[in-house]
C-alpha positions as CSV (number, residue, x, y, z in Angstrom):
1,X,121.7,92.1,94.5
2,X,121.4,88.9,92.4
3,X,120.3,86.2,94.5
4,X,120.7,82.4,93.2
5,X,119.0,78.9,93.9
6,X,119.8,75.9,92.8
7,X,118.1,72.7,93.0
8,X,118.7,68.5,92.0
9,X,115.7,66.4,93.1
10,X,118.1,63.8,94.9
11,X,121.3,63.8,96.5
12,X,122.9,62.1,93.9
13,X,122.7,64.4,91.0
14,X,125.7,67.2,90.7
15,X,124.6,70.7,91.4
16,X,127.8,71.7,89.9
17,X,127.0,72.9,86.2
18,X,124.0,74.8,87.9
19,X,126.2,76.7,90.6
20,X,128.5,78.0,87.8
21,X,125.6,78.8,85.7
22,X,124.9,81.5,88.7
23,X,127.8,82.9,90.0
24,X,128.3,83.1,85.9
25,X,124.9,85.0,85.9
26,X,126.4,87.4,88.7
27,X,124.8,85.6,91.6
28,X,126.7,87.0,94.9
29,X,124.7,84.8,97.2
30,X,124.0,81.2,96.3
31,X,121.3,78.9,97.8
32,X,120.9,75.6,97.0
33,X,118.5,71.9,97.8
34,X,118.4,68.6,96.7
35,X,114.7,67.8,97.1
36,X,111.8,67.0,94.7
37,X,110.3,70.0,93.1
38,X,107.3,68.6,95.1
39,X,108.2,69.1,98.5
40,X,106.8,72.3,100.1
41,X,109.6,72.6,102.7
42,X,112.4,73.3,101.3
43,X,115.5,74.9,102.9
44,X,117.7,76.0,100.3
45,X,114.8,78.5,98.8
46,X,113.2,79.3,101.9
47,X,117.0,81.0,102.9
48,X,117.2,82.2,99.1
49,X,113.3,84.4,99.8
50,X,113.9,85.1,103.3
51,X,117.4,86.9,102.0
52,X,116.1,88.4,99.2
53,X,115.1,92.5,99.5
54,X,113.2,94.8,97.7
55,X,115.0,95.9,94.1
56,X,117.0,92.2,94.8
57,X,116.1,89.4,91.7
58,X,116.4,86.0,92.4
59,X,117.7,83.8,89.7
60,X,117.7,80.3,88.8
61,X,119.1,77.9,85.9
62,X,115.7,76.8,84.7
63,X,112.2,77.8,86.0
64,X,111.3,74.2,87.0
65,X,114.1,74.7,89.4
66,X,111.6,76.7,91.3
67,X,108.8,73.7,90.9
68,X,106.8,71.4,89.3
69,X,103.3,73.3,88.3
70,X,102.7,75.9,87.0
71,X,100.6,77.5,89.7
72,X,103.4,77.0,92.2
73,X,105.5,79.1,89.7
74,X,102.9,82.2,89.6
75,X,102.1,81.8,93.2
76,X,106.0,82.7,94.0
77,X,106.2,85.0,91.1
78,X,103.2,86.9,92.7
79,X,104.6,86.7,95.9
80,X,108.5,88.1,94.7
81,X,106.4,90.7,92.7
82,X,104.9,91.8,95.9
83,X,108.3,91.9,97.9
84,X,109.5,94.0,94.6
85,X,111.8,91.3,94.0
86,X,112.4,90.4,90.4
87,X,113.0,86.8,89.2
88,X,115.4,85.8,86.6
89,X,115.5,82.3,84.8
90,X,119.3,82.0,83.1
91,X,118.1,79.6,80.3
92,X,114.8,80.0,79.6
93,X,115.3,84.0,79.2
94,X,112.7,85.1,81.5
95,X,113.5,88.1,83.4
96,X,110.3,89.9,85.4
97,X,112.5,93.1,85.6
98,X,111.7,93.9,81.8
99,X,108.6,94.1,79.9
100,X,108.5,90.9,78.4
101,X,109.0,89.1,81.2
102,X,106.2,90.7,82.9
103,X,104.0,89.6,79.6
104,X,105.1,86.3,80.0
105,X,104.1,85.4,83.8
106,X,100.9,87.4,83.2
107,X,100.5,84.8,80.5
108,X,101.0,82.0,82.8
109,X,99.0,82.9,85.3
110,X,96.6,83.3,83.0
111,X,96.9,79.5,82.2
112,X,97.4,78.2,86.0
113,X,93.6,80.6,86.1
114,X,92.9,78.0,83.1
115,X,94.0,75.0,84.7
116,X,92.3,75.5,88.0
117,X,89.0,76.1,86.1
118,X,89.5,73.1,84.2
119,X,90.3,70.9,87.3
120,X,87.2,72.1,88.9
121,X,84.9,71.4,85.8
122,X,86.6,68.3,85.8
123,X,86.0,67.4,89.4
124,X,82.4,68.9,89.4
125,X,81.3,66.7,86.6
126,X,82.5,63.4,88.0
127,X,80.7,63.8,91.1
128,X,77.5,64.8,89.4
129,X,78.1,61.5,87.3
130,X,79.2,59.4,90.4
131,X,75.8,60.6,91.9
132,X,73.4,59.8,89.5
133,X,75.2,56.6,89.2
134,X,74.4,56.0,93.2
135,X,78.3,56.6,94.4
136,X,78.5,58.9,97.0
137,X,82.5,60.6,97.9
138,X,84.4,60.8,100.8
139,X,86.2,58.2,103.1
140,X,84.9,54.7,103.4
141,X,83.0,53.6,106.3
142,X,84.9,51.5,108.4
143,X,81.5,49.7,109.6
144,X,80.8,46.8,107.1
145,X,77.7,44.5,107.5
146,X,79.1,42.1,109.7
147,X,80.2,44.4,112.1
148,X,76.8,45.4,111.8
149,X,75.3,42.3,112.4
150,X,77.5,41.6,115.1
151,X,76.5,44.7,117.0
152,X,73.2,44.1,116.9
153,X,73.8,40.9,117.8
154,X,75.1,42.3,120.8
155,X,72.6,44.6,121.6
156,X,70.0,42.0,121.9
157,X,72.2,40.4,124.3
158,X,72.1,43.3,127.0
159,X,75.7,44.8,125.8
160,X,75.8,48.9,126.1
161,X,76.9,50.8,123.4
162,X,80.1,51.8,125.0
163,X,81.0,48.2,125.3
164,X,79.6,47.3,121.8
165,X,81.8,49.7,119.9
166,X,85.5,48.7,120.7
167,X,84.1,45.3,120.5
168,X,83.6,45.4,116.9
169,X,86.0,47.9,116.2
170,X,84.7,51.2,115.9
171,X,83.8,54.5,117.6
172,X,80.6,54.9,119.7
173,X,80.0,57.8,117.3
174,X,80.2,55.0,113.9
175,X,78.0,52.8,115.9
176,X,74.7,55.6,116.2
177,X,75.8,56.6,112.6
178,X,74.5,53.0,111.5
179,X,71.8,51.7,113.5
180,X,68.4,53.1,112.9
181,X,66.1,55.2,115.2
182,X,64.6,52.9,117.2
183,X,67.6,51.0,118.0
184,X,69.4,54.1,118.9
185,X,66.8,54.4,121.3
186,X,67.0,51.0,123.0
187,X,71.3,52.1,123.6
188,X,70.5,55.6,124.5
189,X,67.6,53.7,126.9
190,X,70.7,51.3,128.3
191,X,73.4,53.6,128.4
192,X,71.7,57.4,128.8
193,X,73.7,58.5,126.5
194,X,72.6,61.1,123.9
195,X,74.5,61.5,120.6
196,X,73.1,64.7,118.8
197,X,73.1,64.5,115.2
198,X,71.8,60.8,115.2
């Protein structure tokens, strides 16, 4: 059975030209969305894949229909191939059934393989560079040097660490994070409160 989808990227484009396109194609069942190409949850295709059967092909107007990347694409195309359901593009004359359709998928995922790799050579040598240059990743601390100050401030005044932290607007766990040894000590003296990893 030839099983079609359909997809605009916002309710105000016309489906219309696609869904003739399909039933055109021989499409008995149509499925259709109007979401980005970007949204993981999509309705429309999720009933067009949870319909489809082995020996079925799914077919869509254009391939990007499907998408936005290209390792989205092979990712499906993989996971149709495994359902032994074939996948059919009306436009772009891609059909997995036949040979050369199989070459050509092989041939993207082959690039998506090539686009990963590049990513992570990308990504690998800008944090090697952002190292040496002193810049260390991840999410930025929340505990600036006035809140800093302020807590120690505090701490010299008899205040626990429990009390400190909401204080100045972080967790207990931030605090330890930023005060050295032997402070830690004096608020784990106060407050008999042991934080492991300190």
């Amino acid at each position: 059975m030839l099983i079609g989808y359909a997809r605009v990227s916002t309710p105000e484009q016309d489906l219309t030209p696609q869904l003739e396109a399909l039933r055109e194609a021989g499409c008995e069942k149509v499925f259709s969305d109007k979401a980005s190409g970007a949204k993981a949850n999509r309705s429309g295709l999720a009933d067009a894949l949870s319909h489809a059967r082995s020996g079925d092909i799914l077919v869509v107007w254009k391939l990007d229909r499907l998408g936005r990347t290209m390792k989205g694409l092979v990712d499906l195309a993989a996971e149709l191939a495994e359902r032994k359901v074939g996948l059919r593009s009306v436009t772009d004359g891609i059909d997995t059934a036949g040979t050369a359709g199989k070459l050509v998928f092989h041939i993207m995922a082959a690039m998506a393989e090539m686009e990963r790799d590049l990513i992570r050579e990308r990504t690998t040598a800008a944090l090697l560079i952002a190292k040496r240059d002193g810049r260390v990743g991840g999410r930025k601390t929340v505990m600036t040097p006035k809140r800093l100050q302020a807590a120690r401030k505090l701490l010299a005044s008899g205040m626990t660490a429990r009390e400190i932290a909401p204080t100045i607007g972080v967790s207990v766990a931030t605090l330890y994070r930023h005060l050295p040894a032997p402070e830690q000590e004096a608020i784990n003296a106060e407050t008999d409160v042991v934080v492991s990893g300190s």
